[in-house]
C-alpha positions, -999 to +999 in steps of 0.1 A: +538-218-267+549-251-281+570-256-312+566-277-342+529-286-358+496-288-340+479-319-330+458-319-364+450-359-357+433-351-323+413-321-337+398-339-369+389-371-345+372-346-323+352-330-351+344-367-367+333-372-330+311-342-323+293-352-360+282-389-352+268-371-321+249-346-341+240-372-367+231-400-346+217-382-317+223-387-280+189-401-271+194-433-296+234-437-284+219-435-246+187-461-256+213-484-273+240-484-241+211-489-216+198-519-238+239-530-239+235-532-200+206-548-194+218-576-217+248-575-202+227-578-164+213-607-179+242-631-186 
């Protein structure tokens, strides 16, 4: 075991993460990155 305090920092910005997933939902982050390709395909 390692000494001193645990990485709080990392565990909140994991829970913060794991909520905009929930909140947001995976189908409208993958619908937004596929239209952030294509534009990208086009320039």
């Amino acid at each position: 075991m390692e000494t001193g305090t645990p990485n709080i920092g990392s565990i909140i910005g994991l829970v913060a993460g794991l909520e905009y997933l929930t909140i947001v939902g995976r189908e409208r982050i993958e619908a937004h990155e596929l239209a952030l390709r294509a534009a990208l395909r086009r320039h």
